[in-house]
Residue, then its C-alpha position, 0 to 999 in steps of 0.5 A: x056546553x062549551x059556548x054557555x062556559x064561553x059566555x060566563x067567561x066573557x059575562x066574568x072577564x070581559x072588559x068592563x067601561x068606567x067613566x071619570x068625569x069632573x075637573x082633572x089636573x095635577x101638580x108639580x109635586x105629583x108623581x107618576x104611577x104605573x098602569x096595572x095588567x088589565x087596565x087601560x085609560x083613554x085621554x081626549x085632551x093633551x097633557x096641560x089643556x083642558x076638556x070642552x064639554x063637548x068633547x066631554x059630553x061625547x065621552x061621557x056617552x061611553x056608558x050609555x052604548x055611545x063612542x067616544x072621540x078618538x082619544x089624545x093618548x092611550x094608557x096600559x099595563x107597564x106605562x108610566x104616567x101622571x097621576x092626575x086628580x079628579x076634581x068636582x065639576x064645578x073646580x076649575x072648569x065648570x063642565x057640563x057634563x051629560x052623566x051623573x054618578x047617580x045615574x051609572x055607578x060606573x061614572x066616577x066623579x067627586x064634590x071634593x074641589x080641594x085635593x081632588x081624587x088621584x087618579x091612581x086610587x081611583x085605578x085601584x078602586x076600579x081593579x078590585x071591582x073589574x080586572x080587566x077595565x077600560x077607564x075614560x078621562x072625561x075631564x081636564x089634563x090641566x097642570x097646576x099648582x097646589x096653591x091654587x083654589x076653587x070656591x064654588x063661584x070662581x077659580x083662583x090660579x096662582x099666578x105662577x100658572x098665568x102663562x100656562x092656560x090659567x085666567 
């Protein structure tokens, strides 16, 4: 009986994968929050760099049985961080992702290309779904500013992010 308990235990409390995919950035203006007990988050690029789609690709392969690349940086309980934002796909960096919100509801993305999606909401959405819960950023760590925009056709950056990776 005790390995049909340990087995609901670890169908109940195991850790369950989400994948965040899209464009991902922040802003000076953006703060840091603090990663809550039971949740862990993998970044495959550095702070300011943006994510290949083929790196990309590989992360996305997370929620199909697939391994990731060896992340940049990881991120747990305690550790302060950046609250990026996740952007739609097609905001800046035009990836070419290889999963869909429609085909895994654990692949988290958005069509907002604006304001984005902080990364600190979408934490808190996740940890009332699964406790315990390993998050895979596959998008941009890219820094910029709030007054930069994305049409669907092409970014404009501002030109103070000229000499930071921007066109």
């Amino acid at each position: 009986m005790s390995g049909s308990i340990a087995a609901r235990t670890a169908l109940l409390f195991g850790v369950t994968k989400y994948v965040c995919g899209g464009h991902g950035a922040r802003w000076p203006a953006d703060a840091k929050f603090t990663v809550p007990a039971g949740i862990t988050i993998f970044f495959f690029v550095p702070d300011g760099d943006s994510l290949s789609n083929t790196i990309g690709q590989k992360v996305d392969q997370v929620l199909t049985g697939g391994t990731a690349p060896t992340p940049t940086e990881t991120f747990s309980v305690g550790s302060p961080y950046w609250d990026y934002r996740l952007f739609s796909s097609k905001a800046g960096g035009y990836l070419n992702l290889a999963m869909s919100s429609s085909a895994n509801p654990r692949y988290i993305t958005t069509t907002n290309k604006d304001t984005g999606i902080p990364l600190s909401k979408i934490v808190a959405d996740i940890i009332l779904k699964s406790p315990n819960a390993e998050i895979y950023w596959s998008a941009c760590r890219s820094l910029e500013s709030g007054a930069d925009s994305f049409s669907w056709d092409k970014p404009t950056y501002s030109t103070a992010l000229k000499g930071l990776g921007g066109p």
